[in-house]
C-alpha positions as CSV (number, residue, x, y, z in Angstrom):
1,X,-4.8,-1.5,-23.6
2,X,-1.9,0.7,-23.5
3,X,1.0,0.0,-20.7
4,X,-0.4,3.7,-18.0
5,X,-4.1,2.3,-18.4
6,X,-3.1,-1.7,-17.6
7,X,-0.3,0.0,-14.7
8,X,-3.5,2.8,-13.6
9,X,-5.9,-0.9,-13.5
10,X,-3.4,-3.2,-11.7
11,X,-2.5,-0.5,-9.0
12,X,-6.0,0.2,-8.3
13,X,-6.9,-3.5,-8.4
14,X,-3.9,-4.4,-5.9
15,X,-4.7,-1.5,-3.7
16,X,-8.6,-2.4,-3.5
17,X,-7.4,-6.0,-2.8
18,X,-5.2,-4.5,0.0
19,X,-8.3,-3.3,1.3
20,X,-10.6,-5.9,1.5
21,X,-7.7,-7.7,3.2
22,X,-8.2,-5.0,5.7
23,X,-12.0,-5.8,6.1
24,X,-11.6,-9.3,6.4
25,X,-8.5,-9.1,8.7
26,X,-10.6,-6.9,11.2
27,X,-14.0,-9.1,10.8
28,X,-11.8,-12.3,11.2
29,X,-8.8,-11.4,13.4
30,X,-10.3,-8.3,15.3
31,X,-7.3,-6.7,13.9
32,X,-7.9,-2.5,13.3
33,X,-7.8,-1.8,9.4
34,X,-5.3,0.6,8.6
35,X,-6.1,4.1,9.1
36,X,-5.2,6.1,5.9
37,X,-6.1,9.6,7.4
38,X,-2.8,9.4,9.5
39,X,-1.2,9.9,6.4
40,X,-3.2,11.9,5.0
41,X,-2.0,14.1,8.4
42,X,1.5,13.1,8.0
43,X,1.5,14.2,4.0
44,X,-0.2,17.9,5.5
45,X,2.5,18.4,7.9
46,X,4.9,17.6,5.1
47,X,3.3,20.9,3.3
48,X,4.3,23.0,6.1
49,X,7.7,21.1,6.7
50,X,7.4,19.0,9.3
51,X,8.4,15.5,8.0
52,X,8.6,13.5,11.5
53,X,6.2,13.4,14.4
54,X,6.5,12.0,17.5
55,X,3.2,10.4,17.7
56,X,1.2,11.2,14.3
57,X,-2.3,10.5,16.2
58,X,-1.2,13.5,18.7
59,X,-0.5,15.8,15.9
60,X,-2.7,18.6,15.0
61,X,-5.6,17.5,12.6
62,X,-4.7,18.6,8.9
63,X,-7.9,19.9,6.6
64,X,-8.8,17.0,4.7
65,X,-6.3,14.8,6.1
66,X,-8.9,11.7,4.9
67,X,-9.3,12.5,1.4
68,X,-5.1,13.1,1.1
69,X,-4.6,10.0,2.7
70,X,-6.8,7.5,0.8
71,X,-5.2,9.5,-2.2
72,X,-1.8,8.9,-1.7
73,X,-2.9,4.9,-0.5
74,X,-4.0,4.5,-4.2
75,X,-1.3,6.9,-5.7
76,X,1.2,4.6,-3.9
77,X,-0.3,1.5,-5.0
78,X,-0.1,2.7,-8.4
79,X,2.9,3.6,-8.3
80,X,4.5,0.4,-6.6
81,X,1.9,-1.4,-9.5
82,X,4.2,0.2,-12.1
83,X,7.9,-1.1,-10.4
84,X,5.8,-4.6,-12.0
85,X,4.3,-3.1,-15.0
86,X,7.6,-1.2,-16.2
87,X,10.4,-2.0,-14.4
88,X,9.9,-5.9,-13.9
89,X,9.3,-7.2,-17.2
90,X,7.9,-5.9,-20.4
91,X,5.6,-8.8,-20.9
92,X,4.5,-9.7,-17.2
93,X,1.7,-7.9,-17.9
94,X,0.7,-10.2,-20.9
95,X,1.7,-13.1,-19.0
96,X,1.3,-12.3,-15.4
97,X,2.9,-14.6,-12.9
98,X,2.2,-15.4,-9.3
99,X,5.8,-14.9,-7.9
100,X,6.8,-11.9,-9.3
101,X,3.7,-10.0,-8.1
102,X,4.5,-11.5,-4.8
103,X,7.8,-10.5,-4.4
104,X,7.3,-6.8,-5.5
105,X,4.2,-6.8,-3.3
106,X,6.4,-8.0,-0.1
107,X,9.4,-5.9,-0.9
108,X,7.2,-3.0,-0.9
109,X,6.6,-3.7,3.1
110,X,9.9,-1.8,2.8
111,X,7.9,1.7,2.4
112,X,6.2,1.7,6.0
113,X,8.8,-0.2,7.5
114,X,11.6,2.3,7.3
115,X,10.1,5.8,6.2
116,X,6.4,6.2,6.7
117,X,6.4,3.9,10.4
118,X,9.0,6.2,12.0
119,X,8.3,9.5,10.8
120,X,4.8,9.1,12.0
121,X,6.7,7.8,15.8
122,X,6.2,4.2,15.4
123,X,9.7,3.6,15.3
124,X,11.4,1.1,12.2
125,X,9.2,-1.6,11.8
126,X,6.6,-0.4,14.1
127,X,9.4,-0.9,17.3
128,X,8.0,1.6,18.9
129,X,4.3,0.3,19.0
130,X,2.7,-1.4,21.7
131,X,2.8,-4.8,20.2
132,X,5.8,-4.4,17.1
133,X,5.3,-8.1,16.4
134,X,1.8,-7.9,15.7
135,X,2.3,-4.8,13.7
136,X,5.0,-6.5,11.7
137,X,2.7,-9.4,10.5
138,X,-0.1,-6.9,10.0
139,X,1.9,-5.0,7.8
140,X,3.5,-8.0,6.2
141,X,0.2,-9.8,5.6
142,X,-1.4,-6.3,4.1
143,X,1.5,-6.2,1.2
144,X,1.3,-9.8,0.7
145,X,-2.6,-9.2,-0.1
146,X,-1.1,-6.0,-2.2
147,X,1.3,-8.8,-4.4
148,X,-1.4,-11.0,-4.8
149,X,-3.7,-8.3,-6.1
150,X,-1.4,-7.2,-8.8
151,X,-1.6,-10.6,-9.6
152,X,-5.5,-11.1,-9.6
153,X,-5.5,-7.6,-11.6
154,X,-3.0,-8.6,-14.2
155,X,-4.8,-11.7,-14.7
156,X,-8.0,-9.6,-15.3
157,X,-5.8,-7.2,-17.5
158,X,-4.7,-9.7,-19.5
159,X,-8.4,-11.5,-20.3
160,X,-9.9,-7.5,-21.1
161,X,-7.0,-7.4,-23.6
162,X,-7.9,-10.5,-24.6
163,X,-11.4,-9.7,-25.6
């Protein structure tokens, strides 16, 4: 499998495990899953040149603002899939390790923390938000699932290569 098609399967693979995270964090902690059309309506605004908002929910809806932001959700886990894939090791990806995946997967927390959180009017690191701890953990506990999904997906990479 060439190095885009195992980057293209570990990003998806990280990003769907980010997701069921989401699932199970709302079924077992009552905790909302993220809600990707926000960016989707942040990304919009971008297109017409507004790159901060106030309050992102407040802002004016953007035409397919769903569909852009689940797009750039698995764009972005692709892309962070490839800081691992290219820029980690060139043979993690035939022998994937736990802490690696782990530590790009936490450091990526970086993203919302200081760009995408306050341009949307969260503040940095969600200080802005009702309840910043909780949002902190939440967000923490999401990229932690992301690291151990490029994990899982490497793993898987590595035993369809094998076959």
């Amino acid at each position: 499998m060439s190095m885009l098609v195992s980057t293209l399967a570990i990003g998806i693979g990280a990003t769907v495990m980010m997701d069921i995270w989401g699932v199970a964090r709302k079924v077992l902690l009552k905790q909302p899953i993220p809600n990707y059309r926000m960016v989707g309506r942040w990304l919009g605004h971008m297109a017409k040149g507004q790159f901060r908002h106030d309050a992102i929910a407040k802002s004016v809806p953007v035409r397919g603002e769903r569909v852009i932001g689940w797009t750039a959700h698995y764009l972005t886990g692709i892309a962070f899939a490839s800081l691992l894939t290219v820029g980690w090791d060139n043979h993690w990806v035939q022998a994937p390790t736990l802490i690696p995946a782990l530590i790009v997967g936490l450091g990526t927390v970086v993203a919302p923390f200081f760009l995408m959180q306050p341009a949307m009017g969260a503040g940095i690191a969600a200080s802005k938000t009702a309840n910043p701890v909780s949002a902190r953990w939440q967000s923490l506990g999401n990229h932690l699932a992301f690291g151990l999904g490029l994990y899982l997906s490497a793993l898987s990479v590595q035993l369809a290569n094998a076959t």
